[in-house]
PyMOL commands that place a pseudoatom at each C-alpha (Angstrom):
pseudoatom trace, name=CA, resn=UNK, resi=1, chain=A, elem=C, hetatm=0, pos=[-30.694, -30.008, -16.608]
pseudoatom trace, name=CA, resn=UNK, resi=2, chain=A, elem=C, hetatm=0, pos=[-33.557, -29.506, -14.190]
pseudoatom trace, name=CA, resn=UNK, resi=3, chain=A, elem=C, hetatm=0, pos=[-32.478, -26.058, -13.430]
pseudoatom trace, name=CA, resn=UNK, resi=4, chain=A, elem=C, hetatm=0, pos=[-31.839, -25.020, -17.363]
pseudoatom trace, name=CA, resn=UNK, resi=5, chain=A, elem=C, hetatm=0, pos=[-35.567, -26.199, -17.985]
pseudoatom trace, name=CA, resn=UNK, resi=6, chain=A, elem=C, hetatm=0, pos=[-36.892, -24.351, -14.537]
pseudoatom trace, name=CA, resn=UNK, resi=7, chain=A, elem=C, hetatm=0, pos=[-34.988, -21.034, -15.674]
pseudoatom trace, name=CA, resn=UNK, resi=8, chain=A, elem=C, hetatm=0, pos=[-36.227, -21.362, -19.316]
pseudoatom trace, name=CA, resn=UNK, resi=9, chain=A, elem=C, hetatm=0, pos=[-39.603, -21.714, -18.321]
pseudoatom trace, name=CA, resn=UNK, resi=10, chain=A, elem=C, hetatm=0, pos=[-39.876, -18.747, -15.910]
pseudoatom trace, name=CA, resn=UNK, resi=11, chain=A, elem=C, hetatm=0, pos=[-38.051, -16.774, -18.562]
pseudoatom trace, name=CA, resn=UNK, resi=12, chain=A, elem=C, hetatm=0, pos=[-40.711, -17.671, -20.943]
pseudoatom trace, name=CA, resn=UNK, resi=13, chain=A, elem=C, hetatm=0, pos=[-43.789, -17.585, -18.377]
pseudoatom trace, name=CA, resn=UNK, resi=14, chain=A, elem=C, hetatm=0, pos=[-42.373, -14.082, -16.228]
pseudoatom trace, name=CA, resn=UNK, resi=15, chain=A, elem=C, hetatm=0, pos=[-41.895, -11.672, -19.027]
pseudoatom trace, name=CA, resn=UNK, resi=16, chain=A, elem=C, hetatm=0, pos=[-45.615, -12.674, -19.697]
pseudoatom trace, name=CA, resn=UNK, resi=17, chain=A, elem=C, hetatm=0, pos=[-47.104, -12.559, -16.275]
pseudoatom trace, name=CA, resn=UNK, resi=18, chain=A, elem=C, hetatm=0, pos=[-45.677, -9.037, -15.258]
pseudoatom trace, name=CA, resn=UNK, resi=19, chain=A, elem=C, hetatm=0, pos=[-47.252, -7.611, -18.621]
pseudoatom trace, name=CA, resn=UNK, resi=20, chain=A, elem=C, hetatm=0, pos=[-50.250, -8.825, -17.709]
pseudoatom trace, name=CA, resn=UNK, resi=21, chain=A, elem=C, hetatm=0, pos=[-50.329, -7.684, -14.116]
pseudoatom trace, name=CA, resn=UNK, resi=22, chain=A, elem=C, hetatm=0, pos=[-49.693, -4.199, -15.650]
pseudoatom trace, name=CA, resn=UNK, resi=23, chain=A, elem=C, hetatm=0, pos=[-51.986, -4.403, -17.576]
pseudoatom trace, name=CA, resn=UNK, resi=24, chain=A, elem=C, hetatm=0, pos=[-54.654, -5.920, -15.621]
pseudoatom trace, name=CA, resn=UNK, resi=25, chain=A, elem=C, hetatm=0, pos=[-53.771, -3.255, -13.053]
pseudoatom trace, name=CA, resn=UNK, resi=26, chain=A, elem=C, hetatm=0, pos=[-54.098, -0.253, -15.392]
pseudoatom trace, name=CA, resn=UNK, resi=27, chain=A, elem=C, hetatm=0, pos=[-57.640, -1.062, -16.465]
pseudoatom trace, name=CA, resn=UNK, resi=28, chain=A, elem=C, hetatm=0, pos=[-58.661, -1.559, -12.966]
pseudoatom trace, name=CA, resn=UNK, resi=29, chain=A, elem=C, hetatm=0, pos=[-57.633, 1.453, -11.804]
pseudoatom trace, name=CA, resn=UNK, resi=30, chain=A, elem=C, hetatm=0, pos=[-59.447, 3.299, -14.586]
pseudoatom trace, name=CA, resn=UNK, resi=31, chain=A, elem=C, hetatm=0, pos=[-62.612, 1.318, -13.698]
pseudoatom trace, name=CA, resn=UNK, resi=32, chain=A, elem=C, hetatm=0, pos=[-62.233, 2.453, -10.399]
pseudoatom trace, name=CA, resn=UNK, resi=33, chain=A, elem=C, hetatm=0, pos=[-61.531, 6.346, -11.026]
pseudoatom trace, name=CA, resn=UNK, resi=34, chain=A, elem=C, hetatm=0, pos=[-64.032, 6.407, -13.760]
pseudoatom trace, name=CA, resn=UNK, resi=35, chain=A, elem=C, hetatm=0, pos=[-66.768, 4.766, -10.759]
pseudoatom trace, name=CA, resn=UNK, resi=36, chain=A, elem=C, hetatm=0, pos=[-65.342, 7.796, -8.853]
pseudoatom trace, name=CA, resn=UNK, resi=37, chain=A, elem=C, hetatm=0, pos=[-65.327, 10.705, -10.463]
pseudoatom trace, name=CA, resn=UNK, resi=38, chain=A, elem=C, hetatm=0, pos=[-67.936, 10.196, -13.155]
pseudoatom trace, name=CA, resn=UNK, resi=39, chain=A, elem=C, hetatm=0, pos=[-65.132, 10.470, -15.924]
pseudoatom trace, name=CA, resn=UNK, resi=40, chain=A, elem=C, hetatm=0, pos=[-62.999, 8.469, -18.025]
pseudoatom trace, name=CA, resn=UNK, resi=41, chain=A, elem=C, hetatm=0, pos=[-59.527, 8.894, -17.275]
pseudoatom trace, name=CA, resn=UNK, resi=42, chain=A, elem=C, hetatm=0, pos=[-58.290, 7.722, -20.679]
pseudoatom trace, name=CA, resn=UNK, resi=43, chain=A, elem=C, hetatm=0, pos=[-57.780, 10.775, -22.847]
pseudoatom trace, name=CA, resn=UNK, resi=44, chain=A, elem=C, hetatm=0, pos=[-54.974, 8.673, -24.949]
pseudoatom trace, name=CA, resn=UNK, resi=45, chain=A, elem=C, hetatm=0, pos=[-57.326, 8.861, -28.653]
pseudoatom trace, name=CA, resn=UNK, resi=46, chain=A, elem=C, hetatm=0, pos=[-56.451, 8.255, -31.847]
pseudoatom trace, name=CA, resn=UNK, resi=47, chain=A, elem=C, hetatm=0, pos=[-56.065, 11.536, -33.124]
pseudoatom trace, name=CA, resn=UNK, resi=48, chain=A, elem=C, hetatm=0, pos=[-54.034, 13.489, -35.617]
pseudoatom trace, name=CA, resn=UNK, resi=49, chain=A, elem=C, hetatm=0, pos=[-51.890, 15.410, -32.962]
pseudoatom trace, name=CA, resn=UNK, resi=50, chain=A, elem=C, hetatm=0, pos=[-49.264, 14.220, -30.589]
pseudoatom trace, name=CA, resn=UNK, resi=51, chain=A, elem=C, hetatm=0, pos=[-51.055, 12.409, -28.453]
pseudoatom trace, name=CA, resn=UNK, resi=52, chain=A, elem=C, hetatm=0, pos=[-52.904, 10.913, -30.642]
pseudoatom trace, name=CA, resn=UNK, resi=53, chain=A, elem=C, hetatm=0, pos=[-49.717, 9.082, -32.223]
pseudoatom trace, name=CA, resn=UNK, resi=54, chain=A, elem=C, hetatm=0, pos=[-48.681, 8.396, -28.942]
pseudoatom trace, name=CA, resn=UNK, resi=55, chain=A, elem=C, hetatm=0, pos=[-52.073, 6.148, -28.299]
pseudoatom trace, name=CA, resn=UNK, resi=56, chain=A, elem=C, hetatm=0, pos=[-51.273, 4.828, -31.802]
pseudoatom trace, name=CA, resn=UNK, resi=57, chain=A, elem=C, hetatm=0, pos=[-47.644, 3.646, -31.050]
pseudoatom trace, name=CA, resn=UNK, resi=58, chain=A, elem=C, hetatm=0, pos=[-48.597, 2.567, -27.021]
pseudoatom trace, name=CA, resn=UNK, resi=59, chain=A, elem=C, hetatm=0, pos=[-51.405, 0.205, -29.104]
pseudoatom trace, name=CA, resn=UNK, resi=60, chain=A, elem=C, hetatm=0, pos=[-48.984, -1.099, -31.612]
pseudoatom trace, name=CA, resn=UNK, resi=61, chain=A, elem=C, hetatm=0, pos=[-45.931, -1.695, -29.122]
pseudoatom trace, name=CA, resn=UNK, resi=62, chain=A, elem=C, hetatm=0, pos=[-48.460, -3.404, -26.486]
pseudoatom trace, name=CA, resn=UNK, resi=63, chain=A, elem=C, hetatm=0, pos=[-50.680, -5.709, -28.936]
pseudoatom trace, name=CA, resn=UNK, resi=64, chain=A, elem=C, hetatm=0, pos=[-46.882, -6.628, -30.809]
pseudoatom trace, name=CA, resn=UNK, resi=65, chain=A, elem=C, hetatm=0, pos=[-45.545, -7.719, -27.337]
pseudoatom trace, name=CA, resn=UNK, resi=66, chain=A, elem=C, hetatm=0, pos=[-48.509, -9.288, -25.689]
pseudoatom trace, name=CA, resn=UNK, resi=67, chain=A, elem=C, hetatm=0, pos=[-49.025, -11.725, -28.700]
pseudoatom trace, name=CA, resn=UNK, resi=68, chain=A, elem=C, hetatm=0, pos=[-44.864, -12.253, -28.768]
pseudoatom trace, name=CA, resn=UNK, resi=69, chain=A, elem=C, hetatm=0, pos=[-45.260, -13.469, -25.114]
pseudoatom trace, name=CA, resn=UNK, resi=70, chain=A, elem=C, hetatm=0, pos=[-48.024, -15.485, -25.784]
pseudoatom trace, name=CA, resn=UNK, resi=71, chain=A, elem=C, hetatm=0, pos=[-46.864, -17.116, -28.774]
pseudoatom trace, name=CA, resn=UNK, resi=72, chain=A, elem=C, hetatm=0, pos=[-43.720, -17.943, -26.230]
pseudoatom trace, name=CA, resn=UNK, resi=73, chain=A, elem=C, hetatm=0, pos=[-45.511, -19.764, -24.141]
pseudoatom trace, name=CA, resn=UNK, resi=74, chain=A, elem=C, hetatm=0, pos=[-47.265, -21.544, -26.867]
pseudoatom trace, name=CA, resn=UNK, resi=75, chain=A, elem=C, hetatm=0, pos=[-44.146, -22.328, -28.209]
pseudoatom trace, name=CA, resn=UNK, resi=76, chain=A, elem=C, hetatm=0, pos=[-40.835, -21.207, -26.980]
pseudoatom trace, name=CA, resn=UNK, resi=77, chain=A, elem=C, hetatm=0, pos=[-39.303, -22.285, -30.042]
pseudoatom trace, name=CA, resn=UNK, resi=78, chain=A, elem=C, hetatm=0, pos=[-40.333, -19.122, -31.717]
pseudoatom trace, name=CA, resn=UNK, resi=79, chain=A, elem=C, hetatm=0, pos=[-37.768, -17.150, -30.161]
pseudoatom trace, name=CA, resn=UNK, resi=80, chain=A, elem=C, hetatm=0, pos=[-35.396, -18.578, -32.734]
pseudoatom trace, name=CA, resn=UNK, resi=81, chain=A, elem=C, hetatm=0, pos=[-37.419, -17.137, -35.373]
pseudoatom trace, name=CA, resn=UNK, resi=82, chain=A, elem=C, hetatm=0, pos=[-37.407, -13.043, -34.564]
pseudoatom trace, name=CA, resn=UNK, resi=83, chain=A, elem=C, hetatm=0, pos=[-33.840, -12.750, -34.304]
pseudoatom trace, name=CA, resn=UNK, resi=84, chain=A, elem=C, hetatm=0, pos=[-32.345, -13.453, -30.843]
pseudoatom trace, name=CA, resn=UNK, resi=85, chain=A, elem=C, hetatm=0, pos=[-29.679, -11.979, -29.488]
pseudoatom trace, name=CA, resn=UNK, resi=86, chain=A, elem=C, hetatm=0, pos=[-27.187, -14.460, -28.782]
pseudoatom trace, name=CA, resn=UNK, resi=87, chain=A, elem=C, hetatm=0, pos=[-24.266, -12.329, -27.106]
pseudoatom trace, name=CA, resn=UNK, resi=88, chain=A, elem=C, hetatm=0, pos=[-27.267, -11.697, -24.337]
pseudoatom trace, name=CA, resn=UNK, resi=89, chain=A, elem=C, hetatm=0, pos=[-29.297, -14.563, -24.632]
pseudoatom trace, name=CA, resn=UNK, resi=90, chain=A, elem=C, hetatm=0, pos=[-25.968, -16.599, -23.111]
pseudoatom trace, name=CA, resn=UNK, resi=91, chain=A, elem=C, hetatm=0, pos=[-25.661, -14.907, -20.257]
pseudoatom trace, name=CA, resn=UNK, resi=92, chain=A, elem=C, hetatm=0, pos=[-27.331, -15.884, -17.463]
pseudoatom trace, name=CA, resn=UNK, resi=93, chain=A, elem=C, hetatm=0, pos=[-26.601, -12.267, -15.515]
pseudoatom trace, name=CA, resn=UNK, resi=94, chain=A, elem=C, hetatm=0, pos=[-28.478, -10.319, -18.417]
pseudoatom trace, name=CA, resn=UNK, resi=95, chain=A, elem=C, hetatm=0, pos=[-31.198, -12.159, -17.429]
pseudoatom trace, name=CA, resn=UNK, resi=96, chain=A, elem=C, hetatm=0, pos=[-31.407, -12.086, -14.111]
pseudoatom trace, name=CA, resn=UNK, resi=97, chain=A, elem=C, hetatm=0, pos=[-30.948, -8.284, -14.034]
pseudoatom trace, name=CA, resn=UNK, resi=98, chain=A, elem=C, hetatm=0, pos=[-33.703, -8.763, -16.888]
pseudoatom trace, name=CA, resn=UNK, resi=99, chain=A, elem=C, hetatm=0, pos=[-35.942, -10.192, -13.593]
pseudoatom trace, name=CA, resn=UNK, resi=100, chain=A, elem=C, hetatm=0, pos=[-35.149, -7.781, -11.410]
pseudoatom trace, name=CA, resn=UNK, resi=101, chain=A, elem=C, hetatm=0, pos=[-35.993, -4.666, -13.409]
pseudoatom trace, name=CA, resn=UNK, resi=102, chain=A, elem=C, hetatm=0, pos=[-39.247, -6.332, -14.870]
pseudoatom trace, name=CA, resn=UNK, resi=103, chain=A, elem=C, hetatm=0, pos=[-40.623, -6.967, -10.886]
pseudoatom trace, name=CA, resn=UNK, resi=104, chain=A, elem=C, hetatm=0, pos=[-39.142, -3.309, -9.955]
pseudoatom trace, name=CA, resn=UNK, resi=105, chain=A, elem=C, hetatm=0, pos=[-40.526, -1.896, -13.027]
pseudoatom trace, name=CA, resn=UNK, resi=106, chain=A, elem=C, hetatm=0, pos=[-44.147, -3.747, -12.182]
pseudoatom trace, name=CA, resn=UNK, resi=107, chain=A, elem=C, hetatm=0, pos=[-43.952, -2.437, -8.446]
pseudoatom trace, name=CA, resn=UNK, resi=108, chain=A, elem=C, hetatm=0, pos=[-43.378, 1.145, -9.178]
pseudoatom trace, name=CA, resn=UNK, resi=109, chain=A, elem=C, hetatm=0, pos=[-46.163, 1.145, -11.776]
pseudoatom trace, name=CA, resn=UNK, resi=110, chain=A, elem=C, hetatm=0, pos=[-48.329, -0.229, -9.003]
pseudoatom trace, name=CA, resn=UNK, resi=111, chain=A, elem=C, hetatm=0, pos=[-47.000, 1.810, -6.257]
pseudoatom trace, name=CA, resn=UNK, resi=112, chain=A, elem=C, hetatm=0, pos=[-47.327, 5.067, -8.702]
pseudoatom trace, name=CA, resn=UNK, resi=113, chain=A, elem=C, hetatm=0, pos=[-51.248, 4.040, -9.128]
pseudoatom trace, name=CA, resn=UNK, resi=114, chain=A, elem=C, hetatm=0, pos=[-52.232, 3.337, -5.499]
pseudoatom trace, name=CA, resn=UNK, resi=115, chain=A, elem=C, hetatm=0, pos=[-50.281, 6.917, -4.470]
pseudoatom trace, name=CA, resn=UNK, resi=116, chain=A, elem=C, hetatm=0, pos=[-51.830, 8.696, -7.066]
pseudoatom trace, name=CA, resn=UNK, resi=117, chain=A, elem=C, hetatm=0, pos=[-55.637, 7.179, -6.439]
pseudoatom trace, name=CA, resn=UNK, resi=118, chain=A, elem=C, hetatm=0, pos=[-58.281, 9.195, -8.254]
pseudoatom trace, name=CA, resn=UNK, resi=119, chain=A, elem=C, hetatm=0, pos=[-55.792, 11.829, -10.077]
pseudoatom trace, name=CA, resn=UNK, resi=120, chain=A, elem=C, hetatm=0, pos=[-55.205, 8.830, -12.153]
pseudoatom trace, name=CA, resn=UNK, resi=121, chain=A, elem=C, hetatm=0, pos=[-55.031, 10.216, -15.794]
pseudoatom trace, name=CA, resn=UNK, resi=122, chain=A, elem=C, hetatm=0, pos=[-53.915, 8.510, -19.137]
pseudoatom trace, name=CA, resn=UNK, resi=123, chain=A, elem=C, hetatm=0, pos=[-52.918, 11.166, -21.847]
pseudoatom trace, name=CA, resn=UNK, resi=124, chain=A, elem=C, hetatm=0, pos=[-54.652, 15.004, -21.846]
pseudoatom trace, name=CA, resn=UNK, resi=125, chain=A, elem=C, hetatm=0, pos=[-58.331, 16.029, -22.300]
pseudoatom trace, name=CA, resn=UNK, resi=126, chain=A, elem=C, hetatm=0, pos=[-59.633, 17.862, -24.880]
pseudoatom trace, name=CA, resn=UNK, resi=127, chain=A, elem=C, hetatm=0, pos=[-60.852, 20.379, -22.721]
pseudoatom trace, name=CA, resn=UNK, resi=128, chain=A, elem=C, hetatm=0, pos=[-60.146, 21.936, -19.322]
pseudoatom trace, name=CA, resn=UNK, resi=129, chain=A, elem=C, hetatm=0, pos=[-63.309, 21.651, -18.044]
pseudoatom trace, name=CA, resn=UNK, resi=130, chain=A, elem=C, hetatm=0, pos=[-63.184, 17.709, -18.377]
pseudoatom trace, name=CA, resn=UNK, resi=131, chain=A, elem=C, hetatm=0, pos=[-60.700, 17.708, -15.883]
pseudoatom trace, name=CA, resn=UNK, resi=132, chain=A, elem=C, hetatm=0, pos=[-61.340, 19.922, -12.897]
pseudoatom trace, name=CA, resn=UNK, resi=133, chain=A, elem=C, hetatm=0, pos=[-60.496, 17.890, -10.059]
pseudoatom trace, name=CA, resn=UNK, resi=134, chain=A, elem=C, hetatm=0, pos=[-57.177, 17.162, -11.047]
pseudoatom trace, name=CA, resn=UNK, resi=135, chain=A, elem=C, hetatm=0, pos=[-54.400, 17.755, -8.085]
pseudoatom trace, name=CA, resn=UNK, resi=136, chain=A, elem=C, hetatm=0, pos=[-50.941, 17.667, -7.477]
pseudoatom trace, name=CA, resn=UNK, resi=137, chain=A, elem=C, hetatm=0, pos=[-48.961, 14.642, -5.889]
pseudoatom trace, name=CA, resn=UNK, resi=138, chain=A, elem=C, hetatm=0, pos=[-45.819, 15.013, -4.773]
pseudoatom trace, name=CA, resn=UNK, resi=139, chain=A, elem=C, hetatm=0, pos=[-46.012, 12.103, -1.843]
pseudoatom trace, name=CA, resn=UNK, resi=140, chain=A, elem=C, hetatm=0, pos=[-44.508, 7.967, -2.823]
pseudoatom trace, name=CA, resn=UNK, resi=141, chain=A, elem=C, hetatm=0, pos=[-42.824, 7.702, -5.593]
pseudoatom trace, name=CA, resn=UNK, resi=142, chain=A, elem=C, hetatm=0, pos=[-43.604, 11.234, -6.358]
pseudoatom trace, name=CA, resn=UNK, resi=143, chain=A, elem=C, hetatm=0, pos=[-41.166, 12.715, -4.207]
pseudoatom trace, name=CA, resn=UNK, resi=144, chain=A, elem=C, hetatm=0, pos=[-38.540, 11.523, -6.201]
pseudoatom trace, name=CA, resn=UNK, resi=145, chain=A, elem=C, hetatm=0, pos=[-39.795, 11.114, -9.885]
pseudoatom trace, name=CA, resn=UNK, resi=146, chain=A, elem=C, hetatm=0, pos=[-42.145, 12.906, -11.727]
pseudoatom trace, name=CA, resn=UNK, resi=147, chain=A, elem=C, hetatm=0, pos=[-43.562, 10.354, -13.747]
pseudoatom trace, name=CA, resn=UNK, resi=148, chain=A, elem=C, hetatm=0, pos=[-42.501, 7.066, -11.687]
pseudoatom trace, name=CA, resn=UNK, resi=149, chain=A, elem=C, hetatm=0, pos=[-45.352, 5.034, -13.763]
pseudoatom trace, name=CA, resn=UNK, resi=150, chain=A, elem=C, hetatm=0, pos=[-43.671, 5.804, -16.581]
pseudoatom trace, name=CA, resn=UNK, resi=151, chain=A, elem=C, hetatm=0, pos=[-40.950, 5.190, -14.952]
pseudoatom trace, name=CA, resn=UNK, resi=152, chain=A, elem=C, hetatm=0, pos=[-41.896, 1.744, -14.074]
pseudoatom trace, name=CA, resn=UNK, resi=153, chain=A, elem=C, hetatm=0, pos=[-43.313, 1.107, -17.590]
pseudoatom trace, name=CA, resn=UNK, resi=154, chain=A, elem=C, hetatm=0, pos=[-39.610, 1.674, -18.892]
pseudoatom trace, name=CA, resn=UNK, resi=155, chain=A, elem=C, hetatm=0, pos=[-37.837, -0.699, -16.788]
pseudoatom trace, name=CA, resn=UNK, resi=156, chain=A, elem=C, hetatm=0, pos=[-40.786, -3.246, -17.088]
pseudoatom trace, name=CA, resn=UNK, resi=157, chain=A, elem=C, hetatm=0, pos=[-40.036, -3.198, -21.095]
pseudoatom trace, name=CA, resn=UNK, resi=158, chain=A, elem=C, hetatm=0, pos=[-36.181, -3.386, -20.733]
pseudoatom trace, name=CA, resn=UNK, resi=159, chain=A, elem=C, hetatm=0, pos=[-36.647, -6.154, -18.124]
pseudoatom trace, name=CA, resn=UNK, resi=160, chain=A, elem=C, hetatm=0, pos=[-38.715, -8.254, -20.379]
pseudoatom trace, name=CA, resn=UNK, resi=161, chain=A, elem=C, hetatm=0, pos=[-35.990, -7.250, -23.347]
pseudoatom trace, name=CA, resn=UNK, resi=162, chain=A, elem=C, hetatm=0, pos=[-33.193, -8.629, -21.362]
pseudoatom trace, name=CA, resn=UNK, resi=163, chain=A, elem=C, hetatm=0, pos=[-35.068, -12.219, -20.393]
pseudoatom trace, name=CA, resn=UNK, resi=164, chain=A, elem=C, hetatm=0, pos=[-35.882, -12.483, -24.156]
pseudoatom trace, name=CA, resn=UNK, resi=165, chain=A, elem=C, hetatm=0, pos=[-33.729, -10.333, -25.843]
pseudoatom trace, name=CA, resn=UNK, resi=166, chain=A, elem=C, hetatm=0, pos=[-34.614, -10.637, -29.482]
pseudoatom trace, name=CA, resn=UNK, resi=167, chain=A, elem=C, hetatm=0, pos=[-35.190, -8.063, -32.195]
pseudoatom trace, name=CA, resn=UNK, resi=168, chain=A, elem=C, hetatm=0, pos=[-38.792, -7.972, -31.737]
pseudoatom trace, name=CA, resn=UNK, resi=169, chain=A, elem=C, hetatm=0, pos=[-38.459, -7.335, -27.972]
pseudoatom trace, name=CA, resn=UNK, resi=170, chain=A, elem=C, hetatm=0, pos=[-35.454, -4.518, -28.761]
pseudoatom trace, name=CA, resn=UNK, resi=171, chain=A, elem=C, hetatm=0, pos=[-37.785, -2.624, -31.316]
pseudoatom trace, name=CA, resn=UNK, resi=172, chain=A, elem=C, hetatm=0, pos=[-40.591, -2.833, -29.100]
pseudoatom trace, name=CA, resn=UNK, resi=173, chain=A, elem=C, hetatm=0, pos=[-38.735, -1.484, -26.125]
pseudoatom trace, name=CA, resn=UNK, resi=174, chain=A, elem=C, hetatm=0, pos=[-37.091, 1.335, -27.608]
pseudoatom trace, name=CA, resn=UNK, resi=175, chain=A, elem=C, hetatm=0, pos=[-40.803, 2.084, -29.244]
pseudoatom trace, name=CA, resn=UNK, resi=176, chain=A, elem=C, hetatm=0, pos=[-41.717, 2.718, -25.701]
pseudoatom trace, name=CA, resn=UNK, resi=177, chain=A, elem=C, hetatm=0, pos=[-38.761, 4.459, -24.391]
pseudoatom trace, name=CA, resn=UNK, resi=178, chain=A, elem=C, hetatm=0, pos=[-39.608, 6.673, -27.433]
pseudoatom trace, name=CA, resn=UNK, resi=179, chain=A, elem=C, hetatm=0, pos=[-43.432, 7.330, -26.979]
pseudoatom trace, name=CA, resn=UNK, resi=180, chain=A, elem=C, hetatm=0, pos=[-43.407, 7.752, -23.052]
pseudoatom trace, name=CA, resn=UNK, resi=181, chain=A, elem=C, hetatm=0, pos=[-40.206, 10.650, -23.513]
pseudoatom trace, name=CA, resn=UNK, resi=182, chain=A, elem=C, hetatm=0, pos=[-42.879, 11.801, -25.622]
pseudoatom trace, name=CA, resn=UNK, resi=183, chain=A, elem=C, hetatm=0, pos=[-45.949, 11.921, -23.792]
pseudoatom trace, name=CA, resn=UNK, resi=184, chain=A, elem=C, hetatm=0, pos=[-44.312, 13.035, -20.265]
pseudoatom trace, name=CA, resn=UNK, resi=185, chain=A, elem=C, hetatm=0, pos=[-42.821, 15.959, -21.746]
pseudoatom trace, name=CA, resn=UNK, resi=186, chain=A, elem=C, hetatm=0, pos=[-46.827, 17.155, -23.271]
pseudoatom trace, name=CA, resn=UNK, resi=187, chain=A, elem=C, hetatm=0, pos=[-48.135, 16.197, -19.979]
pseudoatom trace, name=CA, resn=UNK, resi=188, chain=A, elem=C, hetatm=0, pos=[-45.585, 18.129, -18.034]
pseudoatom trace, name=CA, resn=UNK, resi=189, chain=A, elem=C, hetatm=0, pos=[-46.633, 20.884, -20.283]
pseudoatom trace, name=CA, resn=UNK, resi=190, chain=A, elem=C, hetatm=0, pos=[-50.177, 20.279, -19.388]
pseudoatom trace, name=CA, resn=UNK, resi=191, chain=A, elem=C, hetatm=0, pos=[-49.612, 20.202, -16.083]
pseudoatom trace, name=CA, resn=UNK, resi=192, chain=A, elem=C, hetatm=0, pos=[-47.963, 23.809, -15.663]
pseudoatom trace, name=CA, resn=UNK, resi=193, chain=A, elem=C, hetatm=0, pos=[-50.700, 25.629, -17.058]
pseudoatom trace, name=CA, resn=UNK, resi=194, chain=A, elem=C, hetatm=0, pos=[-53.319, 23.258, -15.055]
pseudoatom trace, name=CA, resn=UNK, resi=195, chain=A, elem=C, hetatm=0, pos=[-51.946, 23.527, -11.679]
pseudoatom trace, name=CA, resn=UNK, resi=196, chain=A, elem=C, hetatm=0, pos=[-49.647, 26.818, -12.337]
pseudoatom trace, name=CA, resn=UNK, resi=197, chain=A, elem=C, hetatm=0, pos=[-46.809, 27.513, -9.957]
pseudoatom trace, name=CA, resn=UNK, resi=198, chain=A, elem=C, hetatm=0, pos=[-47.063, 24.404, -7.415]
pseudoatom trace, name=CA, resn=UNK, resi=199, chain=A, elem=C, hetatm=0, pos=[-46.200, 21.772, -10.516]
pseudoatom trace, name=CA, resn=UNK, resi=200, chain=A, elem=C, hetatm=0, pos=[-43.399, 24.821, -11.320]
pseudoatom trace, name=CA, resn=UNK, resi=201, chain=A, elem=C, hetatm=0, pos=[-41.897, 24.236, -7.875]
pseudoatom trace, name=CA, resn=UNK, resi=202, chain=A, elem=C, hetatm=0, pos=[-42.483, 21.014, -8.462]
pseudoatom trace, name=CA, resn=UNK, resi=203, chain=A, elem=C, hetatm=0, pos=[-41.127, 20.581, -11.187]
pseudoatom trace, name=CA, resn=UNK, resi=204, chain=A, elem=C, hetatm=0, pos=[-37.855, 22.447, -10.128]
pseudoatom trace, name=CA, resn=UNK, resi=205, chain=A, elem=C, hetatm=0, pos=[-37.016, 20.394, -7.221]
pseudoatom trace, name=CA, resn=UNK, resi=206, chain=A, elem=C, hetatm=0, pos=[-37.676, 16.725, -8.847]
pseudoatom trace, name=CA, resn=UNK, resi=207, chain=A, elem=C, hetatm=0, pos=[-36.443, 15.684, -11.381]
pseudoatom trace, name=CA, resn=UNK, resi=208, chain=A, elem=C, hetatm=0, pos=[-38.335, 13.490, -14.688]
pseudoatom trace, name=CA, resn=UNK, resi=209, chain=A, elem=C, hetatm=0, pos=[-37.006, 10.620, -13.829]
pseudoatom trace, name=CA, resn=UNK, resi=210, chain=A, elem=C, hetatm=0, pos=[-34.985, 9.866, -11.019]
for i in range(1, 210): cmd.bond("trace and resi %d" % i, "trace and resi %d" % (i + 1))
show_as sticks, trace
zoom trace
């Protein structure tokens, strides 16, 4: 019994605390760019192009699951009341490998941050000119991903699916897988006529993912 209630509880408190470490660690770094270069990295606006949906659905997916996992720990209870999934939710393997993803997930999101210091960039400016001291990394994480933050963010969301898999937590999840194939493959874009043919070589020798 004592173990059931331990492993409930961390289910309910983890899935919580590594959203808000990403979180927390995504508005610090922009704090700490923006004290750097003088500019906002955030370019993610809602506007009526791409991108701008993109912010849109990264808002809707992130305020949906952050107020899930706090009503959780409020009261775990209300699990039963957005459609679990039971054939998951009985297996004590699902999640565990839920656990392991979300703290991978979490550590190459930080990793990704801390390699990629000031380049730090949300989204695409407006303008080239707002973004002049962008540069290529290829070192970390970036030697064998091109987007390992996204990367991260991915198995962070299927982690916390597979501790509390429900159909809030699926829709959620795939919302994200969605958006972020979305958004790498404009930034990529961006990116080749930025840097020109070092992100081309780049970008033939490592691959999106992994």
């Amino acid at each position: 019994m004592i173990d059931f209630l331990t492993t409930a509880k961390m289910l309910t408190i983890l899935p919580f605390a590594l959203s808000a470490i990403l979180v927390g660690a995504m508005a610090l770094r922009t704090v700490l760019v923006k004290i750097r270069t003088g500019q906002n990295p955030n370019y993610l606006k809602a506007s009526d192009d791409v991108m701008g949906f993109c912010a849109k659905m990264y808002s809707v997916s992130f305020i949906v699951m952050v107020l899930f996992l706090i009503g959780r720990l409020i009261d775990p209870s209300l699990d039963i009341l957005v459609g679990p999934i039971l054939l998951l939710a009985s297996k004590p393997m699902i999640a565990f490998s839920g656990i392991i993803l979300g703290l991978v997930g979490v550590m190459l999101c930080l990793w990704a941050m801390i390699v990629i210091s000031k380049n730090w960039r949300i989204g695409i400016p407006e303008s080239a000119e707002n973004d002049d001291e962008i540069a290529l990394v290829t070192s970390g994480p970036f030697s064998v991903s091109r987007n390992p933050f996204f990367l991260g963010v991915q198995l962070l969301f299927l982690g916390i699916f597979l501790m509390a898999p429900s159909a809030i937590t699926l829709a959620v999840s795939l919302l994200i897988f969605c958006t972020v194939n979305v958004q790498v493959r404009e930034e990529e874009a961006y990116l080749v006529k930025k840097i020109g043919p070092d992100y081309e070589t780049y970008f033939s020798k490592v691959r999106r993912w992994i």
